[in-house]
C-alpha positions, -999 to +999 in steps of 0.1 A: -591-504+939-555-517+923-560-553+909-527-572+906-519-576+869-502-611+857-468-615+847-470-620+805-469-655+798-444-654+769-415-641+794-392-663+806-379-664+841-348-649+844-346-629+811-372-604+821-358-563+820-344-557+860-336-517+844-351-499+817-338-469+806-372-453+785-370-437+750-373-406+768-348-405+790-312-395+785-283-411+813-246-397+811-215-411+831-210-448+842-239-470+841-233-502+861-259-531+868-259-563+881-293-575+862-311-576+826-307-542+813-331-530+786-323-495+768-349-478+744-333-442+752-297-425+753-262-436+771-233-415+769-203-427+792-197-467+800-224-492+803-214-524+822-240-555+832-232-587+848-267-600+829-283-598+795-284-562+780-310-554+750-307-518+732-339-510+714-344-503+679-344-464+686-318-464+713-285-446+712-260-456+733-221-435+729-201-459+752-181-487+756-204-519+763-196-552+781-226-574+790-227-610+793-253-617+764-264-585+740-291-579+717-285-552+695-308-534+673-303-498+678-272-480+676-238-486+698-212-460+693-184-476+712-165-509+725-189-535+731-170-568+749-196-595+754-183-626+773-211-648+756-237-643+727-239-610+706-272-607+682-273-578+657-304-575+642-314-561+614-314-522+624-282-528+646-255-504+638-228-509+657-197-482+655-162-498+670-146-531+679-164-560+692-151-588+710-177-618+718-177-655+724-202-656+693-218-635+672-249-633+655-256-616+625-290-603+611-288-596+573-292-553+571-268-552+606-236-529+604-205-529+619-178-506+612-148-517+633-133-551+645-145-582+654-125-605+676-148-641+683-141-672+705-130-676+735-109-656+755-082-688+758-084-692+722-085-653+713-051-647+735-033-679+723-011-675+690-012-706+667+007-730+673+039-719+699+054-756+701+063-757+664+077-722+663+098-725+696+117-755+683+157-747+666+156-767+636+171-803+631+207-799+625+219-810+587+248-837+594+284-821+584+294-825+543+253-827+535+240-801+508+221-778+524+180-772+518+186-744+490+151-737+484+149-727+524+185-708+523+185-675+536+146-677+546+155-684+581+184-658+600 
């Protein structure tokens, strides 16, 4: 009666949708997964996933974002903080600040807010403290001072 239908073979283990939120369905509050979570319809809160999160090319999604991985090609109206690999593709249209280990950018894309990339270690560290932190070398007594550098420094 019910035959058992095979898995796709193009999927890869792993990467396949755990939650799929359909074109026609709408979710409000906070959205929390552990898995892959693939959105074609609407999110309106917080949407957090420990896995790999893909918005569709007619998805809406009016929330802050963190995901480990993202693949963007609807539209994000929100934070999005993903600790690895962001892709915006083409149609992606992405409305607030992004922070992202890398970031990927499909000719046509748009963002309209800030991008912070790297690491988090390299993202929180300012240049270069050592130099800064040092007093400057002290002039010996009855030399001119540097008067190209005079009144620079207080």
């Amino acid at each position: 009666m019910f035959q058992k239908t095979p898995m796709p073979i193009n999927r890869e283990p792993g990467n396949e949708a755990e939650t799929i939120i359909a074109a026609s369905v709408k979710v409000e509050g906070e959205f929390v997964s552990q898995g892959n979570v693939l959105i074609e319809g609407v999110v309106e809160g917080s949407l957090k996933t420990e896995r790999n999160l893909r918005v569709g090319e007619k998805a809406r999604i009016g929330a802050d974002v963190s995901a480990a991985s993202a693949t963007v090609a609807g539209e994000v109206r929100g934070n999005m903080v993903v600790s690895e690999k962001l892709e915006l593709e083409p149609t992606a249209r992405v409305f607030g600040d992004i922070k992202t280990k890398i970031l990927t950018v499909a000719s046509g894309a748009q963002i309209n807010g800030r991008i912070m990339m790297g690491s988090e270690a390299q993202a929180a560290k300012p240049a270069d403290k050592s130099a800064a932190q040092q007093p400057p070398a002290a002039k010996p007594a009855g030399q001119p001072q540097d008067k190209q550098n005079q009144g620079l420094f207080h």
